[in-house]
FIZASE-16211 format. One record per atom (N, C-alpha, C, O): residue in one letter; z, y, x; atom name; residue number from 1. Coordinates in steps of 0.2 Angstrom, whole numbers, padded with zeros to 4 digits. Last residue first. Example, Ala and Ser with C-alpha at 12.3 -4.5 7.8 and 13.67 -1.06 7.14 Angstrom:
+----+-------+-------+-------+----+-----+
| aa |    zz |    yy |    xx | at |   i |
+----+-------+-------+-------+----+-----+
|  S |  0035 | -0011 |  0064 |  N |   2 |
|  S |  0036 | -0005 |  0068 | CA |   2 |
|  S |  0039 |  0000 |  0064 |  C |   2 |
|  S |  0040 |  0006 |  0067 |  O |   2 |
|  A |  0039 | -0028 |  0066 |  N |   1 |
|  A |  0039 | -0022 |  0062 | CA |   1 |
|  A |  0039 | -0016 |  0066 |  C |   1 |
|  A |  0042 | -0017 |  0071 |  O |   1 |
+----+-------+-------+-------+----+-----+
This chain:
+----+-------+-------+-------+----+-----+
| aa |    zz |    yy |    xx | at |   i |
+----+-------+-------+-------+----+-----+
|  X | -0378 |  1398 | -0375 |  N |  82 |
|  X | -0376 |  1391 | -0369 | CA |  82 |
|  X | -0371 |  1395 | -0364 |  C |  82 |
|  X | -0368 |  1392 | -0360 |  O |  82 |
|  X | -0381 |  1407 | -0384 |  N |  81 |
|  X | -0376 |  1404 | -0386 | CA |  81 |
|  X | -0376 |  1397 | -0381 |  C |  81 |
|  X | -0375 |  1391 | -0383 |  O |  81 |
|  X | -0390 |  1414 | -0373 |  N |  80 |
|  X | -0383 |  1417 | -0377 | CA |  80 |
|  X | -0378 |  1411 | -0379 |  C |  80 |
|  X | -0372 |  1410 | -0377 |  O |  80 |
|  X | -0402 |  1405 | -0373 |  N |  79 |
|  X | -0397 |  1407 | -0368 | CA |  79 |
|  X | -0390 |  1410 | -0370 |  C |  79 |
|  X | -0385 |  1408 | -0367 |  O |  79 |
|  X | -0406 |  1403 | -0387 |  N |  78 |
|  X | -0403 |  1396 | -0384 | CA |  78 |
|  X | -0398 |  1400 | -0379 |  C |  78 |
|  X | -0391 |  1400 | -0380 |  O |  78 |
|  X | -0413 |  1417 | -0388 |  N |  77 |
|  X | -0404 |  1414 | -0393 | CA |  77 |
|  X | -0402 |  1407 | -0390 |  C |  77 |
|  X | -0396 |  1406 | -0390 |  O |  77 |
|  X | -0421 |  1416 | -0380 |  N |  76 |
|  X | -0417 |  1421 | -0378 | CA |  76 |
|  X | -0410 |  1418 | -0380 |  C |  76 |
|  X | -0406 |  1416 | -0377 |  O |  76 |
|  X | -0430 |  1407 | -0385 |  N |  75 |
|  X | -0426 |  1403 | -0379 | CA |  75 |
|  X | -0422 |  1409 | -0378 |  C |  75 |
|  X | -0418 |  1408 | -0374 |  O |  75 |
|  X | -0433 |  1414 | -0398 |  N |  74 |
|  X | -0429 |  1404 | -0397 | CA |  74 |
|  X | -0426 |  1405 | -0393 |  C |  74 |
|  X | -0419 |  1404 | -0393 |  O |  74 |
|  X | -0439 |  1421 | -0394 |  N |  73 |
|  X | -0436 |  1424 | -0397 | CA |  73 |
|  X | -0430 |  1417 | -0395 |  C |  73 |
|  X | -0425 |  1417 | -0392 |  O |  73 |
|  X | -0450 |  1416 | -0387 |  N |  72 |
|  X | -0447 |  1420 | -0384 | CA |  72 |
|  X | -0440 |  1421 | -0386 |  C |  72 |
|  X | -0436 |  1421 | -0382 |  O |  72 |
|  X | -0455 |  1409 | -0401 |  N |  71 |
|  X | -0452 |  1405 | -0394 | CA |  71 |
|  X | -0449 |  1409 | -0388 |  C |  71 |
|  X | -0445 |  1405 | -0385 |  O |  71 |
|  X | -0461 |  1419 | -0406 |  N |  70 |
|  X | -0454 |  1417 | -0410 | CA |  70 |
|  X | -0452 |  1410 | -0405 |  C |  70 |
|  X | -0447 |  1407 | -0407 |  O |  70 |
|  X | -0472 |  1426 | -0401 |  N |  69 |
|  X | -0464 |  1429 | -0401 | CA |  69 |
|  X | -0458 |  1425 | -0402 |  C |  69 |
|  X | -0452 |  1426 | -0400 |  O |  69 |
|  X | -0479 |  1414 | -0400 |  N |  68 |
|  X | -0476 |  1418 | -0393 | CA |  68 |
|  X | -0472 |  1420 | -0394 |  C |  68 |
|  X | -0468 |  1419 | -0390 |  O |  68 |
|  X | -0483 |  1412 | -0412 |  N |  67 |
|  X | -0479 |  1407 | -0410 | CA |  67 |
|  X | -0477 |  1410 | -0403 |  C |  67 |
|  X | -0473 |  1406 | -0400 |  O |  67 |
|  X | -0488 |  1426 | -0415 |  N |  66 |
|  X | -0483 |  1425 | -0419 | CA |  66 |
|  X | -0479 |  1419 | -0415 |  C |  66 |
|  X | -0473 |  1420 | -0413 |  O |  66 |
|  X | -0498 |  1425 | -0407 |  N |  65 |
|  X | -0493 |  1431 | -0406 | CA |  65 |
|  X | -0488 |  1428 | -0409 |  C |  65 |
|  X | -0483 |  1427 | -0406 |  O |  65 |
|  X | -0507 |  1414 | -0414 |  N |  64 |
|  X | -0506 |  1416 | -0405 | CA |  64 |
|  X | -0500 |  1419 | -0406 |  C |  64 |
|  X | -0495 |  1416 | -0405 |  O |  64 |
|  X | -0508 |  1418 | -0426 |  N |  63 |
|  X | -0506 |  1411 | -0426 | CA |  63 |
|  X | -0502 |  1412 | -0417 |  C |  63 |
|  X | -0497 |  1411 | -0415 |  O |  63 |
|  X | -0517 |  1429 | -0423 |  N |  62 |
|  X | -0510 |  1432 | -0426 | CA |  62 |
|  X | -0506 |  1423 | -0426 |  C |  62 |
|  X | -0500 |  1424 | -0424 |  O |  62 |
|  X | -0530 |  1422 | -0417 |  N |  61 |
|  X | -0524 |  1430 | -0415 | CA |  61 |
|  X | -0517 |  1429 | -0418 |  C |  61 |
|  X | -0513 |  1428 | -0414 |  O |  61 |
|  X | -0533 |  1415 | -0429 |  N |  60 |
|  X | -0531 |  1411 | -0424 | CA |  60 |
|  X | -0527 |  1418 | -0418 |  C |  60 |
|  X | -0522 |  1418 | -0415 |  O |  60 |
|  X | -0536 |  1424 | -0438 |  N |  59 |
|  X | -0529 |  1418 | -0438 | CA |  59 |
|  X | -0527 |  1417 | -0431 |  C |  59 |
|  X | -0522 |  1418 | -0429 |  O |  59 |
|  X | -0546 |  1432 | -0435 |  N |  58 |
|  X | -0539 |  1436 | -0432 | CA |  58 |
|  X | -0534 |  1430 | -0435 |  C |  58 |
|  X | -0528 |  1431 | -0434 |  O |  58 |
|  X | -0557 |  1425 | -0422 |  N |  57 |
|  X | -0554 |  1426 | -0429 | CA |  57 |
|  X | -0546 |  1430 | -0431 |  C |  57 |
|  X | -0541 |  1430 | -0427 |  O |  57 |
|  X | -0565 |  1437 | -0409 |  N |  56 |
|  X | -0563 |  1431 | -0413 | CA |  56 |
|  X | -0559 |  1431 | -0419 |  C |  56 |
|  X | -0559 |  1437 | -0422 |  O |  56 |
|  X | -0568 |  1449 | -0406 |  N |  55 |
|  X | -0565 |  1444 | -0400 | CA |  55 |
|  X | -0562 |  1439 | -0401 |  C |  55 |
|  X | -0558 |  1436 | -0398 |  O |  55 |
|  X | -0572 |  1457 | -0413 |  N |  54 |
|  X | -0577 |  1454 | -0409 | CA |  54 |
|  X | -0575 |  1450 | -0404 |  C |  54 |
|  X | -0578 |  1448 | -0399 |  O |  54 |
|  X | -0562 |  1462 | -0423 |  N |  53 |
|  X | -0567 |  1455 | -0426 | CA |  53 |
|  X | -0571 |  1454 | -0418 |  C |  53 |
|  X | -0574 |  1449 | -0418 |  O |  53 |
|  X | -0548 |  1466 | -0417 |  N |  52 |
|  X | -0554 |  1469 | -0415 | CA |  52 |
|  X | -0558 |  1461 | -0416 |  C |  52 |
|  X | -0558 |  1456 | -0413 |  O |  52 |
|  X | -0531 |  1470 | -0421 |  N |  51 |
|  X | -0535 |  1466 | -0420 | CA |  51 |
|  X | -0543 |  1467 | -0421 |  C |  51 |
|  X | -0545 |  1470 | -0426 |  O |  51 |
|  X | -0521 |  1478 | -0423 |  N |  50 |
|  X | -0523 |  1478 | -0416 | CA |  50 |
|  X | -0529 |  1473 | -0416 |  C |  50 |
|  X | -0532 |  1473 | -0410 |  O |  50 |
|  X | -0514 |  1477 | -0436 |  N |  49 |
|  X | -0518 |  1484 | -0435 | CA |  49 |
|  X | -0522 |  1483 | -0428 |  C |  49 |
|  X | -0527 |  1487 | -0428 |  O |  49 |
|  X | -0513 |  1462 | -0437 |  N |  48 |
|  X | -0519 |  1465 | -0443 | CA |  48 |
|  X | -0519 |  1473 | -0438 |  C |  48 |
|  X | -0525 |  1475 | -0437 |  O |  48 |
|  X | -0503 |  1462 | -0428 |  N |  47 |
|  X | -0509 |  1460 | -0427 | CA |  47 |
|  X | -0514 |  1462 | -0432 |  C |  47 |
|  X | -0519 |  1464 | -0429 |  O |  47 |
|  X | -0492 |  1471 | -0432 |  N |  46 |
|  X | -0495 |  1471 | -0427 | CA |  46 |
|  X | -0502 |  1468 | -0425 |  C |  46 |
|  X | -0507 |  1471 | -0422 |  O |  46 |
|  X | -0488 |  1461 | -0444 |  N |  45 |
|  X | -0492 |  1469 | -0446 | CA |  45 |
|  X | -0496 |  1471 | -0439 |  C |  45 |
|  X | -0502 |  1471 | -0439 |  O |  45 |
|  X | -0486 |  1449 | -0436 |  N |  44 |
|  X | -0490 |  1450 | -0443 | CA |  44 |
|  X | -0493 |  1455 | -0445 |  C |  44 |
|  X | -0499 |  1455 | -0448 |  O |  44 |
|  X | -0475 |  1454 | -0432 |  N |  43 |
|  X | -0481 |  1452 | -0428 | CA |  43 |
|  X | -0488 |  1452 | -0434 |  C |  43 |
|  X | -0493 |  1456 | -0434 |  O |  43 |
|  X | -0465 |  1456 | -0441 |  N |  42 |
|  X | -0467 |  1462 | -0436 | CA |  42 |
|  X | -0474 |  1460 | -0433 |  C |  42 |
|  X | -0477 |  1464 | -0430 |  O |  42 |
|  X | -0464 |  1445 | -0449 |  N |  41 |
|  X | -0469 |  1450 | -0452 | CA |  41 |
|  X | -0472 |  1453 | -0447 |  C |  41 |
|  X | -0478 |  1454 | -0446 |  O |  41 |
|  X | -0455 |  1439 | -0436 |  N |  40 |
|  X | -0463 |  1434 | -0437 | CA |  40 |
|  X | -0467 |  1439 | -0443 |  C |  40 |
|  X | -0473 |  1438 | -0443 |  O |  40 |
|  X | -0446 |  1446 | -0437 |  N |  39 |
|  X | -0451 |  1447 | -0429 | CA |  39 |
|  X | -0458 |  1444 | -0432 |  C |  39 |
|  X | -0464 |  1445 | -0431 |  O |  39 |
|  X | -0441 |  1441 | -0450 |  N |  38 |
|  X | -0443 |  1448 | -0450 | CA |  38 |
|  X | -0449 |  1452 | -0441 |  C |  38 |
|  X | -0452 |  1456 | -0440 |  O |  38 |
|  X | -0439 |  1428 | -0446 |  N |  37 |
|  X | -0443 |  1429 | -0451 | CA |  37 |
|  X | -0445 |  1436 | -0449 |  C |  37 |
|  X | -0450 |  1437 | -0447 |  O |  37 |
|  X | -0428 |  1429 | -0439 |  N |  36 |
|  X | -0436 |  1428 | -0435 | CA |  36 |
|  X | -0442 |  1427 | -0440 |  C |  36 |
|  X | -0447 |  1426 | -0438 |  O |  36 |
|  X | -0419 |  1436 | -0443 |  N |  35 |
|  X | -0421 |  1438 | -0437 | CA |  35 |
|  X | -0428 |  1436 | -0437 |  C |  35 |
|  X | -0433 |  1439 | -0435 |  O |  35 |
|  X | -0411 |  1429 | -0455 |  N |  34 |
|  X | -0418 |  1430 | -0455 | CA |  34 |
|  X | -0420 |  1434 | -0450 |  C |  34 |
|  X | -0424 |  1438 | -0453 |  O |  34 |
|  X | -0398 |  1426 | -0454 |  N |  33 |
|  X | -0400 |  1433 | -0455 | CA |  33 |
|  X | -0407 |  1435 | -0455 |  C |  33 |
|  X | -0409 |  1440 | -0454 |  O |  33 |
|  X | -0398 |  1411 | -0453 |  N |  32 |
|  X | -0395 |  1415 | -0460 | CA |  32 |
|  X | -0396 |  1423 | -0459 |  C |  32 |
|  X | -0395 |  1426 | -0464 |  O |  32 |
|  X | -0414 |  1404 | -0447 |  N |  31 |
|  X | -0405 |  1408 | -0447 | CA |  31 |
|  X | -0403 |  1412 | -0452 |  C |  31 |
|  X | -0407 |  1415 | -0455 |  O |  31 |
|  X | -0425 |  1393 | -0440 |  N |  30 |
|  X | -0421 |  1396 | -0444 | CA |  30 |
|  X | -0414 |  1398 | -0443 |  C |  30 |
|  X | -0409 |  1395 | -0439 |  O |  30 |
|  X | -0432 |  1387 | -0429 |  N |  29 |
|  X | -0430 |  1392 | -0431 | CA |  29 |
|  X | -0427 |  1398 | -0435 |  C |  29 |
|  X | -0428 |  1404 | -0435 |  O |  29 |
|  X | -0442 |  1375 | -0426 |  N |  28 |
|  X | -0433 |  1375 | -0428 | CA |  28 |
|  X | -0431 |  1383 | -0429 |  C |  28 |
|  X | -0425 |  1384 | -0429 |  O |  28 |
|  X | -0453 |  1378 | -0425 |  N |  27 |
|  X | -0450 |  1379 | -0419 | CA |  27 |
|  X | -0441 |  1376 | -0420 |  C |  27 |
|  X | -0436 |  1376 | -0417 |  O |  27 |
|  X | -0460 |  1375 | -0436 |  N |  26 |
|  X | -0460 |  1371 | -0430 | CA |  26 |
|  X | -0457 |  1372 | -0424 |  C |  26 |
|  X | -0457 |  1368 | -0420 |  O |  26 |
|  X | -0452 |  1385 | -0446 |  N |  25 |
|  X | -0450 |  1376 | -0446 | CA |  25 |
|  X | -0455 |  1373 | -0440 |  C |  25 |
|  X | -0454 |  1367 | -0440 |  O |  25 |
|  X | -0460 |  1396 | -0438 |  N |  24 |
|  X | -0452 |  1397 | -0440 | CA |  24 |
|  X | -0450 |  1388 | -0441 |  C |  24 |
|  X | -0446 |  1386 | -0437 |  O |  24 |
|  X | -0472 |  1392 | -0443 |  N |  23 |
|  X | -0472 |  1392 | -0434 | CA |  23 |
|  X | -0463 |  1392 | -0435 |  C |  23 |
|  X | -0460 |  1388 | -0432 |  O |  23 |
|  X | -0474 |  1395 | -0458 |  N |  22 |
|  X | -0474 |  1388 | -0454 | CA |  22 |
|  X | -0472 |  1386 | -0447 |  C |  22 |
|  X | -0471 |  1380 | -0446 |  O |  22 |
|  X | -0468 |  1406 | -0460 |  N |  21 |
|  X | -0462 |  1400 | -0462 | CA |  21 |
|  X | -0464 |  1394 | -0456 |  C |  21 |
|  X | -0461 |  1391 | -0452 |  O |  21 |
|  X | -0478 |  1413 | -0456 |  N |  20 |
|  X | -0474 |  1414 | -0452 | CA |  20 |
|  X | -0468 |  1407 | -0453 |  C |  20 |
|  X | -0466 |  1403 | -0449 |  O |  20 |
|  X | -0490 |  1406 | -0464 |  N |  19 |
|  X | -0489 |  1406 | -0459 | CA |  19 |
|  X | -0483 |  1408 | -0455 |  C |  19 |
|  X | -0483 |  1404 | -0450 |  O |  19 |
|  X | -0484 |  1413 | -0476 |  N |  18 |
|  X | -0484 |  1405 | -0474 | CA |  18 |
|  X | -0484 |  1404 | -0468 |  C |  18 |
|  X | -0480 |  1401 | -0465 |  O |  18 |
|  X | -0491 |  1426 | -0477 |  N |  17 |
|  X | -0487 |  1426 | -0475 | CA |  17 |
|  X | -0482 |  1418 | -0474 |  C |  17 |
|  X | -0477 |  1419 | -0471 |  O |  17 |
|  X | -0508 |  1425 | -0477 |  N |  16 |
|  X | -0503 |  1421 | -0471 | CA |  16 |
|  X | -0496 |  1423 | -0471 |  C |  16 |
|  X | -0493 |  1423 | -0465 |  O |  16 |
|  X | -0509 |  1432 | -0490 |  N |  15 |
|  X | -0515 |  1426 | -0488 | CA |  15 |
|  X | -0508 |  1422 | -0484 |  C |  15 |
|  X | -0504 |  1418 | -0486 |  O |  15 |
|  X | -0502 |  1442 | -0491 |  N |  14 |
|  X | -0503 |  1437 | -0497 | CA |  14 |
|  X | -0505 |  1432 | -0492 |  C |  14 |
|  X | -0501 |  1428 | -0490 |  O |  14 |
|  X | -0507 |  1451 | -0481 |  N |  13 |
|  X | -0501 |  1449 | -0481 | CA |  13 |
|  X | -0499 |  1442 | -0485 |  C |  13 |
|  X | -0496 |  1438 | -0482 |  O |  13 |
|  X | -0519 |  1456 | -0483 |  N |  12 |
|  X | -0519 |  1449 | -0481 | CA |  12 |
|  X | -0511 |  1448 | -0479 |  C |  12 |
|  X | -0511 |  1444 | -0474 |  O |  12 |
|  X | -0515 |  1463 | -0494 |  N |  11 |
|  X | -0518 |  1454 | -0495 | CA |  11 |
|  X | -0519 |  1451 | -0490 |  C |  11 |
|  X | -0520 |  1445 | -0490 |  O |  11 |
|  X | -0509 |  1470 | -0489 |  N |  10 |
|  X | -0504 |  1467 | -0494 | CA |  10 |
|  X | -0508 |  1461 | -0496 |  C |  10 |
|  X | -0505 |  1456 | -0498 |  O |  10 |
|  X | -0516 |  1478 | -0481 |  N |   9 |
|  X | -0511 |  1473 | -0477 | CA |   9 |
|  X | -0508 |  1471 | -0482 |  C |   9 |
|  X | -0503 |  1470 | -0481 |  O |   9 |
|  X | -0535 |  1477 | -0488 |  N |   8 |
|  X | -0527 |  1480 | -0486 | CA |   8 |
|  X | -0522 |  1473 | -0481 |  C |   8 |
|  X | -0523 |  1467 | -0479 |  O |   8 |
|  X | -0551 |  1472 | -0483 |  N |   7 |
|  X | -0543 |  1472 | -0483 | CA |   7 |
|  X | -0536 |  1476 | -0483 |  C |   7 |
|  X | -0533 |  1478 | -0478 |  O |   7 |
|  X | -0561 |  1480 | -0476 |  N |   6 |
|  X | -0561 |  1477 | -0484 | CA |   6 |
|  X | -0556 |  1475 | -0487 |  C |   6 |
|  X | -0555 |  1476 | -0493 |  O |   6 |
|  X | -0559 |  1479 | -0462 |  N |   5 |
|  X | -0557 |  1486 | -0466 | CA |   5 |
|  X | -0560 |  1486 | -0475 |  C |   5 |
|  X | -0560 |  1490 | -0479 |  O |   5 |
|  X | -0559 |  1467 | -0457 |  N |   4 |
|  X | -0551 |  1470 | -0458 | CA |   4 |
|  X | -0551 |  1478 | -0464 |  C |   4 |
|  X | -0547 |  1480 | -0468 |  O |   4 |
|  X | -0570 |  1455 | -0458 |  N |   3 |
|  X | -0568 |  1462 | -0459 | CA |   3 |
|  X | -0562 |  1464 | -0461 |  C |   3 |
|  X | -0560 |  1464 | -0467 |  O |   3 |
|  X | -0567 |  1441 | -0457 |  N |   2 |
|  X | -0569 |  1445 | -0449 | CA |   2 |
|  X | -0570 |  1453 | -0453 |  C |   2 |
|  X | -0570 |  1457 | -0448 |  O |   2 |
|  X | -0555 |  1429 | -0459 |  N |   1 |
|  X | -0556 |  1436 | -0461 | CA |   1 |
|  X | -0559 |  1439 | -0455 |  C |   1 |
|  X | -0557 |  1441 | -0450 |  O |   1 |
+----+-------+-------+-------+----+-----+
């Protein structure tokens, strides 16, 4: 997607909401309260509003953030329950 402003967030919501499942089963991070499903939209929304087409594709941005948050998110909860 290099034009964001031909887009709403509901397609491209459609397009990669997959993508959070996907980085959530690479990282092992699934949970019964869905925590990291709902940080993996908040990235989601964050990136389609912050994203600027001249600095690259916004997959590969939002694919970047998303697997950042949700390894942050990972090693916070390992540490709690160690």
């Amino acid at each position: 997607m290099k034009d964001k402003e031909n887009v709403t967030f509901e397609e491209f919501f459609k397009q990669n909401a997959k993508r959070i499942h996907y980085h959530m089963h690479k990282l092992g991070s699934y949970n019964p309260y869905r925590e990291f499903y709902v940080e993996g939209l908040y990235e989601l929304w964050m990136a389609y509003k912050k994203y600027e087409p001249n600095k690259g594709p916004l997959a590969t941005y939002f694919n970047y953030t998303i697997h950042k948050r949700l390894i942050d998110m990972k090693n916070k909860q390992d540490k709690v329950t160690t």
